[in-house]
N, C-alpha and C positions, 0 to 999 in steps of 0.2 A: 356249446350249449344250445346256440338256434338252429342249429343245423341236427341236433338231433330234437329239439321242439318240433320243426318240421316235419321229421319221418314220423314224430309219435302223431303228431295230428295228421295224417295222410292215412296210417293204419287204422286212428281212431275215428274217424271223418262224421262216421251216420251217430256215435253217440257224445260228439262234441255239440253236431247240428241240435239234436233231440234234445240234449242236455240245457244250452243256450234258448232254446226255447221255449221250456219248462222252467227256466231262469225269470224269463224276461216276463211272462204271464205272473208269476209269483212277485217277480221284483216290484213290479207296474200296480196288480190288485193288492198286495200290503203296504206296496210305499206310498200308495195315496193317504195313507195316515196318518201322511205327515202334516196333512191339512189342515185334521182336528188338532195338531198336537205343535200349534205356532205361540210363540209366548206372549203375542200382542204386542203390535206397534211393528217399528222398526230396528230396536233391541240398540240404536247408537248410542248409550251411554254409557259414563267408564263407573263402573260398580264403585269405586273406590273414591270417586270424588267426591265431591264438598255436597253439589248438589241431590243426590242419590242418598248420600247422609242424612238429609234433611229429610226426605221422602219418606225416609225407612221411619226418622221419629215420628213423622208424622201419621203412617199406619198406624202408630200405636193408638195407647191413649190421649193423646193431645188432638189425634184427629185431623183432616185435613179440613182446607177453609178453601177451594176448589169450585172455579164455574166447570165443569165436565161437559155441558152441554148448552148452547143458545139455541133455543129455537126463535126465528126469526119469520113473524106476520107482517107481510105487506098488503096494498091495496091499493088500486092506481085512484080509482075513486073515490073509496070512503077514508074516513080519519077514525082515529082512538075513539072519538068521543061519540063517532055513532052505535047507536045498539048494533046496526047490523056487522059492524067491525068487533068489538065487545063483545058480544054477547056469543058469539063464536066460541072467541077465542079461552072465554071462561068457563065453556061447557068443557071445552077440550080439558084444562086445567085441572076441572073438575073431577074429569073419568080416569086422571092418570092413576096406576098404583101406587101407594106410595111404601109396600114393600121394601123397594129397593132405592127410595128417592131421599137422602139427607136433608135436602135442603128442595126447595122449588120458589123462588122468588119471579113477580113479575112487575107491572105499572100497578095494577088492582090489589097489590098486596104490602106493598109499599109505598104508594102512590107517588114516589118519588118520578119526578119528571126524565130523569136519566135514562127512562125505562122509552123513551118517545121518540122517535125522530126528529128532527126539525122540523117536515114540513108535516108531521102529526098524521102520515099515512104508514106507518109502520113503529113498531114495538116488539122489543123481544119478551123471552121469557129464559132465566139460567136455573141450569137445575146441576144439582150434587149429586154423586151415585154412592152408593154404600160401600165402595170398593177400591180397595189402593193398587188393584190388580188391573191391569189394560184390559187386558182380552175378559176377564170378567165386567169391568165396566162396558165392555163394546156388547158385549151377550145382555147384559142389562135394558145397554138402550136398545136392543134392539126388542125386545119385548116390548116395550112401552111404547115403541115410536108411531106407530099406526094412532093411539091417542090421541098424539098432539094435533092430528088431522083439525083443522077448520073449515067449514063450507063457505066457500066463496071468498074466502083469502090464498096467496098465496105463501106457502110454511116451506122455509129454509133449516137446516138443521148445521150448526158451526159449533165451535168447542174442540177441546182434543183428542176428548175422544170421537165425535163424530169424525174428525178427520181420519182416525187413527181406523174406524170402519172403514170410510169411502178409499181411503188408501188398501186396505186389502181387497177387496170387490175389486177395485180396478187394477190390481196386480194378478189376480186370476184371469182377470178378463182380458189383459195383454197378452197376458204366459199363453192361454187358450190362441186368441190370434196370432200372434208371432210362430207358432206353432202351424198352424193350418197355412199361412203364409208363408212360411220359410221350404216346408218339405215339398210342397209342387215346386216352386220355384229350384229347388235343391237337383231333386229327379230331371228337371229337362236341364238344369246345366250339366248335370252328369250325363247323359245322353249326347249331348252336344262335345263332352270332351272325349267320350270312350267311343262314341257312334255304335256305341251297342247298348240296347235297353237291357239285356242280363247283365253285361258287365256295371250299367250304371245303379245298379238298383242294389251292387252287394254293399257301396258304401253306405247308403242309406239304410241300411238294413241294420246292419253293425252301428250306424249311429240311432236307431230305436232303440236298438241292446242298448246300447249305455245311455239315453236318454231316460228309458222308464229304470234300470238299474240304479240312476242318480236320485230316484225317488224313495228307492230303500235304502242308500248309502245319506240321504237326508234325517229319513225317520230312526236312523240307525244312530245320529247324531244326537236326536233329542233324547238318547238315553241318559248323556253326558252335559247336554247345555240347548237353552233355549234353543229355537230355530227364528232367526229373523223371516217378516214375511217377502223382504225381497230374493232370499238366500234361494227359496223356491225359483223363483222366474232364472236369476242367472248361474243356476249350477245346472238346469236342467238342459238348459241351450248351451251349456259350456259344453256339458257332456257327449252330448248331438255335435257340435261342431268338431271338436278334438275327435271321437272317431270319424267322422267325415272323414279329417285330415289324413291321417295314419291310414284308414280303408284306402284313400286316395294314393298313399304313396303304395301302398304293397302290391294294390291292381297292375298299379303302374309297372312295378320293377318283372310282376309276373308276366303280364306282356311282351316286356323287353326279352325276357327271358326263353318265356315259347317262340318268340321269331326268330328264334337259334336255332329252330326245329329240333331242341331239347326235347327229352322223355318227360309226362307230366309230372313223375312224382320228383323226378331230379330239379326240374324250373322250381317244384314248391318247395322243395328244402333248399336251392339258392336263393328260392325268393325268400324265404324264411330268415336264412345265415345272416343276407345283406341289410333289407329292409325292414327284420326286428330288430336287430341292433341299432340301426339309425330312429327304431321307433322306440325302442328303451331310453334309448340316450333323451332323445326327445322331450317322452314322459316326465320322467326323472325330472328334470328341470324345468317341466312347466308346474310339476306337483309340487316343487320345492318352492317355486314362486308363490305357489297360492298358501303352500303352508308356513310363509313368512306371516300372515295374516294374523297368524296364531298368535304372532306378536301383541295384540292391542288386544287389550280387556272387552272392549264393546261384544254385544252380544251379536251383531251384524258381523262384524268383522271376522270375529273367531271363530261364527260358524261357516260364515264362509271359508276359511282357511281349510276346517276339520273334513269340509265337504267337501271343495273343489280338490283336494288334492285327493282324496276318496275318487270323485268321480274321475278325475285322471288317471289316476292305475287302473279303471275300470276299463275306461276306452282303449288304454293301451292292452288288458288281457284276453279284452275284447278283439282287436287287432291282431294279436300272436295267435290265438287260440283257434278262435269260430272263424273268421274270416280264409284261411287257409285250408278252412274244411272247408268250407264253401267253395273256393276256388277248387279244390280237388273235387267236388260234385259237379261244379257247372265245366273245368276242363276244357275244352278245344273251342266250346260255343262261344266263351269269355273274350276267345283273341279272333280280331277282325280278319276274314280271310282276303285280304292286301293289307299286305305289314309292310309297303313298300317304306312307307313313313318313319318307321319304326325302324327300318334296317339302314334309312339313306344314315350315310358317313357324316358327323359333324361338322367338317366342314361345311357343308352344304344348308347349314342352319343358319337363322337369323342370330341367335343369340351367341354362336362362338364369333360372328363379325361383331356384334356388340363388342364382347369382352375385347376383342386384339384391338378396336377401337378405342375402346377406353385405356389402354394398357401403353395403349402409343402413348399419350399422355397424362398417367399417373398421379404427379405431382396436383398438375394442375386441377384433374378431375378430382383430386381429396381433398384439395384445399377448399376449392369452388362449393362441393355439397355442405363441407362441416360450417361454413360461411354461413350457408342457408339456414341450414338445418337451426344453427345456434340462433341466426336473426329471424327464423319463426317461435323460436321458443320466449324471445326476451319480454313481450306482453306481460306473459306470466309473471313476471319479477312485480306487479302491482296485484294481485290479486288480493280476493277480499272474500274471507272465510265465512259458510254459513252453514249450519247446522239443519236440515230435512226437518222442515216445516208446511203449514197448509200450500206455501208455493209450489211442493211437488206434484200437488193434483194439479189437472186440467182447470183453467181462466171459468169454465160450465160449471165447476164441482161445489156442490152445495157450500163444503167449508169456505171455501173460495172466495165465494160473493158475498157468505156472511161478512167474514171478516174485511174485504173492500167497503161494503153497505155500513156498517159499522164507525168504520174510517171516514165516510163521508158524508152519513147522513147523522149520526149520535154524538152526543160530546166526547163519550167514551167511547171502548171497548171494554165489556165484561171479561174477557177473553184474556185482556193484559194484567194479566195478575202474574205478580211473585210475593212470595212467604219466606219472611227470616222467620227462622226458627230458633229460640233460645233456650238453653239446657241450666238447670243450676241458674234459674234465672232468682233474681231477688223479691224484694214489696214490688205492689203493682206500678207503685209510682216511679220507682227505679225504670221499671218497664216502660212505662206510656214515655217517662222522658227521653228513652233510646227511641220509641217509636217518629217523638218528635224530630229526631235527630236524621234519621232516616228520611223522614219525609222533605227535609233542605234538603237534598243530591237533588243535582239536575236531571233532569227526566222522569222526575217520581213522581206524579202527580196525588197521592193520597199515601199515606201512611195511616194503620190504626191497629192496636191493639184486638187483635179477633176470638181471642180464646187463651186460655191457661187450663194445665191440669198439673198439680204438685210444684214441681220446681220448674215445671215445664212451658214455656211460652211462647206463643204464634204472632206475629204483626204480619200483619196483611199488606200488599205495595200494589197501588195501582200505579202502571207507568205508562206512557206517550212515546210514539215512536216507532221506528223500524225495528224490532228485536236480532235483525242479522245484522244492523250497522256498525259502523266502529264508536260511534255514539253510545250504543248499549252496551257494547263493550265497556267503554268508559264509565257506565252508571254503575254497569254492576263492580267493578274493581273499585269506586267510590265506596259504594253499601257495604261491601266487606271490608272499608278501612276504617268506618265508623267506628269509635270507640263504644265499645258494649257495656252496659252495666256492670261492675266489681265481681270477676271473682265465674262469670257466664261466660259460657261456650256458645256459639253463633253458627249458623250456617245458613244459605241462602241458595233456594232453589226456585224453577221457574223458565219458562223458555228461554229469555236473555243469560240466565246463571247457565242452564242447562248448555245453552249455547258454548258458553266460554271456556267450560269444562271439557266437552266434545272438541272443542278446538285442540284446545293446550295436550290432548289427550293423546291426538293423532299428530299433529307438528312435531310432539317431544318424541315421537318413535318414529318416528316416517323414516330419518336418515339412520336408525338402527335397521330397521325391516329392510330396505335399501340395501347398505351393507351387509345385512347373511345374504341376500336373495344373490348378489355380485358374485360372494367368496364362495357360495355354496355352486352356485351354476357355474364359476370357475374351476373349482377341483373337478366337477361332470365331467367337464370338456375336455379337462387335462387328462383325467382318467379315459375321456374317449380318443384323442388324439394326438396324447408324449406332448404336445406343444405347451409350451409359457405364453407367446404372444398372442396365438388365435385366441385364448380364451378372452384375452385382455383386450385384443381388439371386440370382441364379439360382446360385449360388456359395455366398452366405450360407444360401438355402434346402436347399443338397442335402449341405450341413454337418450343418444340424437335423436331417435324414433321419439322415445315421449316427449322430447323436449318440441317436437312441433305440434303434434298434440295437446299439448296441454297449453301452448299458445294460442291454436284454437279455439279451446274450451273457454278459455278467459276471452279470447274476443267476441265469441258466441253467446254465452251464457250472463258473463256477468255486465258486458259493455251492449250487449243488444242487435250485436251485427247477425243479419239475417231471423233474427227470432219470429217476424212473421213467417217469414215461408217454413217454419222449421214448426211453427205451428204453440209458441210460448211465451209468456211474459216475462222478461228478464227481471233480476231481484237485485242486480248489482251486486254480485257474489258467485263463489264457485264453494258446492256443497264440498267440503274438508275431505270426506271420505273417498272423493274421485281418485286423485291424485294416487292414494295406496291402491285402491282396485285397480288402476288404470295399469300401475306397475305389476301389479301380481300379474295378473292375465295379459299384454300386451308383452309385457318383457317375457313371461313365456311361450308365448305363441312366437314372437322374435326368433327367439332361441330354437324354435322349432323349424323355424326354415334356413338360420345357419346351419342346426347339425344335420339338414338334406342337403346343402350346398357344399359344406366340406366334407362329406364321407364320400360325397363323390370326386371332388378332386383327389382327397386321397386315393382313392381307388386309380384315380389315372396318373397319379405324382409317384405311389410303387410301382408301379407298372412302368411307365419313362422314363423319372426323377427329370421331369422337364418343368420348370414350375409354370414357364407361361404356357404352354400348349394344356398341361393338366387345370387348369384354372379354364379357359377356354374351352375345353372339353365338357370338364364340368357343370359348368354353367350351362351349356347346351343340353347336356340330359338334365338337368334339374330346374330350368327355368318354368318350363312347362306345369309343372308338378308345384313349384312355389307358387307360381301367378294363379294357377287355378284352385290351389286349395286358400289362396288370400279371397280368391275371389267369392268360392262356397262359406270363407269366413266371415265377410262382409257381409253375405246373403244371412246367416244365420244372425249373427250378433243386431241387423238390421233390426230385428225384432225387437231392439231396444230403441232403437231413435226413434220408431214409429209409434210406441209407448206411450199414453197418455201421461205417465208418472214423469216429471219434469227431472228428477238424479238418475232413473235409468235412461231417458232421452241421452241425458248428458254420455253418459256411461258409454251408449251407443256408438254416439257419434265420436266419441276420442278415441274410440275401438278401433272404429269404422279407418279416422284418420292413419293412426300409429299404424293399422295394419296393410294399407297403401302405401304408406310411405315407406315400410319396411320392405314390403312385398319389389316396391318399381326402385325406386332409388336409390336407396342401402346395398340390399341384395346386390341389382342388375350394375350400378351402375361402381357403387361408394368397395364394396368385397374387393372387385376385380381389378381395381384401382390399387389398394391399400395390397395385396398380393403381389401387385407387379413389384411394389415400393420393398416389401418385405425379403421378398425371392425364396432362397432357399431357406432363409432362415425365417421363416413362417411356422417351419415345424420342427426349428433349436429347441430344446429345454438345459438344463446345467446338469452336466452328469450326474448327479445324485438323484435328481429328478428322472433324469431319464431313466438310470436305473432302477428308482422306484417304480416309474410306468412299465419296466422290461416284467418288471417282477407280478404287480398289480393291473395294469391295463388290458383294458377289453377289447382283443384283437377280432374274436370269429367275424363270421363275415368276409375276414380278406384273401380265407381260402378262395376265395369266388375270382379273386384275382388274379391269386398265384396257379390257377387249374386256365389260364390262359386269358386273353385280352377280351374285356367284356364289351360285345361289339352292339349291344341294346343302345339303342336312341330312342329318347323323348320326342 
């Protein structure tokens, strides 16, 4: 099949090029529409929950009872009570629309002192929006916001939905920079590994292809389900990076290939045979990864699943397709003329003295990593869950320092509201007594009856406190055990409820999604290589990978180690949804530089049946090829740590870790180890098995073996 992929795209070269680039112009000016077409917010919550329930009734007629917005007046010199503070702030008040405003409460309308600071240099103002809808609510304030302007104060804007603005702004404004930052930096490492600017420039070519293509295969999404607005930032860099990857190996193999002094079109259909099959295989199981995602109802998650694995077939057709027209256009200019590099015998490598190194002592080397590897992960075992809140913006971001300003200058927060909602509720007095009841839980600082419409009823909860803590956990599991009025349905939503719900949502699927991504990238493997234990080893190894990672994160994130230079305030928490991203995309990119390390030992294990010099070999042509596409992956994914968004930092940097660690000491050191241990039987299956893979498994490619010893070096 790749070997005849190849001669069709050599025949068809100038209208695969034309074609793909008529692609990418169309993909890039339609899929930008995916911008308009985001469903507001960050989409984490589980449709099906208790608190989501609540919301829904509350669209209705019952209505929400909702602060949506605080704008927040300070003054370092004047107080409340001067006119020139005042008399601002009540023009502003004045000229808002009220259109689209429910509710607008301030000090001057309520004269309630709550409305004050302590030291009487600052006052907010909360305002309701007409809208149960995010992205409608954020389009609302953003009309009105120029209004609240006051002369010679300075105006803060906090609330959720303001946050839920300042959180998209600055996720276009990272995705923009991570972008302009990643591709120079991209081009001169690829210059530095190929020493040629035409050979370095096809990988990044091919990864525009599937960067603006991830833009249509996004919008192509919101046919079928919201688009989260992170889903933009990391599928477009996923897509960029994965063909990096794959461009990266096919260059390579093509290289290898011409300094055989091969005919060109013969190197591109061996390059095709070898290096798309190990780029199928590859796909396959990173797509599978992300399309375990699909698992969890949240509207983040699942779009990401429907997308990243989208954009991964993308990058891989991309990769078979245009990138081997391109090679067949650019030809002789591609391979550096001294391939002395390229032709020295392995031996003569750093990396097969690595492997015989490590293989002298096998035992101990497996012991000693999984040692490690297990005692960077154990942190983790404390970790402390928190749902994507105003802590994801930058410590500067308006929502930010309302909500801190709040905390330390007001008795309250407006901001800390939750709403039990009661359905088939009774007389009011039934009501006001549950409301009473309500109001005993610790943490609750006000309970009150807000509203009714038919049998329908609202109590409003103001509460104290951290909403990620295990404290708020505990209020809210109190609130919902409140016994409710005779005969009434109850449900409770609100950031802390919202919170618990997002948790319970993703812990109760984490170890399912886990399990297919395992069984599903096991059968890949089996089907790419007759073996039972590689796959199983290759499984257990890219576990060890997150498990240091995600030690990490928790001593980074939630415990505060390093959070200055890293440029963040820790929350004492690790956002829930890491963990599953982390595995979707780390475990397959994992899986991505195992199936480059075993298709080439197999390549030298048919050829010898030597298992330690094939392992050895191995490693020597492929180490080059893993350590630098880790390293363009690093470069790429960077664009997350550098993030002013505090869960994609995080995202970043356990990327960043999992894909070093996989890339230097799984790979180089833990594979060549675990192979010496296994020997020949690395590549046993139990003969039904076998005979299933005789019947079913994907050999091409190993023509390249059997037509004589393939003497390319990395």
């Amino acid at each position: 099949m790749f070997s005849a992929l190849g001669t069709f795209v050599v025949r068809r070269r100038l209208w695969i090029v034309i074609g793909a680039l008529i692609f990418a112009i169309g993909a890039g000016g339609w899929g930008t529409g995916v911008l308009g077409a985001l469903g507001g917010g960050a989409g984490f919550d589980d449709p099906g929950s208790e608190s989501v329930h609540a919301d829904k009734v509350l669209a209705g007629p019952l209505g929400r009872y909702a602060n949506d917005v605080v704008v927040l007046y300070e003054s370092d010199t004047l107080t409340v009570d001067d006119p020139r503070f005042a008399e601002p702030v009540q023009r502003a008040i004045a000229s808002v629309p009220r259109d689209d405003v429910v509710r607008l409460e301030s000090f001057w309308s309520t004269h309630s002192q709550s409305f004050v600071s302590k030291d009487r240099h600052a006052t907010y103002v909360t305002v309701q929006l007409g809208s149960s809808v995010d992205q409608e609510r954020v389009q609302m304030l953003r009309a009105i916001q120029d209004k609240f302007k006051a002369d010679g104060l300075t105006v803060r804007f906090g609330g959720i939905t303001s946050m839920t603005d300042q959180v998209n702004r600055q996720t276009m404004r990272d995705l923009l920079f991570a972008e302009a930052l990643s591709i120079p930096i991209l081009l001169i490492l690829l210059v530095v590994i190929f020493r040629s600017l035409p050979a370095a420039s096809l990988p990044l070519l091919v990864g525009i292809v599937a960067a603006l293509g991830s833009l249509a295969v996004l919008r192509l999404v919101t046919f079928f389900t919201d688009i989260s607005t992170f889903a933009i930032q990391v599928v477009t860099i996923l897509g960029l990076g994965l063909a990096i990857d794959y461009a990266l190996l096919m260059v390579t193999r093509f290289r290898e290939e011409m300094s055989q002094g091969r005919p060109l079109d013969e190197a591109i259909r061996r390059t095709t045979a070898a290096a798309g099959r190990t780029i199928m295989f590859s796909g396959l199981v990173v797509a599978i990864s992300l399309a375990g995602l699909t698992l969890f109802p949240s509207r983040f998650l699942l779009s990401m699943g429907f997308a990243g694995a989208g954009v991964t077939l993308l990058a891989v057709l991309a990769s078979l397709t245009v990138l081997p027209a391109l090679l067949r256009l650019g030809g002789r200019r591609l391979v550096p003329r001294r391939g002395r590099a390229l032709s020295a015998p392995p031996e003569q490598g750093r990396w097969y003295r690595v492997a015989h190194a490590v293989m002298r002592r096998p035992l101990v080397t497996t012991i000693g990593i999984v040692v490690l590897l297990v005692g960077l992960g154990l942190p983790f075992a404390g970790v402390n869950w928190a749902r994507p809140g105003d802590w994801v913006l930058p410590a500067s971001a308006d929502a930010r320092v309302v909500t801190g300003e709040m905390a330390a200058r007001f008795d309250g927060d407006p901001g800390k509201l939750m709403t039990m909602v009661v359905e088939s509720s009774p007389d009011r007095a039934a009501l006001d007594a549950y409301a009473t009841r309500l109001g005993a839980v610790p943490g609750v600082a006000d309970a009150r009856v807000t509203g009714t419409q038919g049998t329908e009823g609202r109590v409003t909860l103001a509460y104290s406190g951290d909403p990620m803590s295990r404290e708020s956990r505990r209020m809210v599991e109190d609130l919902r055990a409140v016994t409710p009025p005779p005969g009434a349905k109850t449900s409770l939503t609100g950031m802390p409820a919202s919170r618990v719900d997002i948790v319970d949502m993703v812990t109760s699927r984490m170890v399912w999604m886990a399990l297919f991504v395992a069984v599903v990238s096991f059968v890949v493997l089996f089907m790419a290589f007759g073996s039972v234990l590689l796959p199983l080893k290759s499984v257990l190894f890219n576990l060890l990978s997150l498990s240091a990672s995600f030690g990490a994160i928790k001593l980074i994130f939630q415990d505060g180690w390093l959070s200055g230079a890293l440029g963040f305030v820790p929350i004492g928490a690790v956002d829930v949804n890491f963990p599953v991203l982390i595995v979707a995309i780390a475990f397959g990119l994992a899986m991505d530089y195992e199936v480059f390390l075993l298709s080439r030992i197999r390549e030298q294990w048919m050829l010898t049946g030597d298992p330690v010099e094939s392992v050895a070999v191995g490693l020597q042509r492929t180490a080059k090829i893993i350590t630098s596409a880790a390293l363009l992956v690093v470069v790429v994914v960077g664009g997350f740590a550098v993030s002013g968004i505090a869960f994609m930092k995080m995202a970043g940097i356990g990327l960043v870790i999992a894909v070093v660690v996989d890339a230097t000491i799984v790979r180089s050191l833990l594979v060549p180890a675990t192979m010496r241990l296994l020997g020949r039987y690395a590549w046993w299956a139990p003969r039904p098995l076998a005979r299933l893979w005789d019947r079913f498994g994907v050999r091409e490619g190993e023509s390249v073996v059997e037509a004589g010893q393939v003497d390319a070096k990395v």
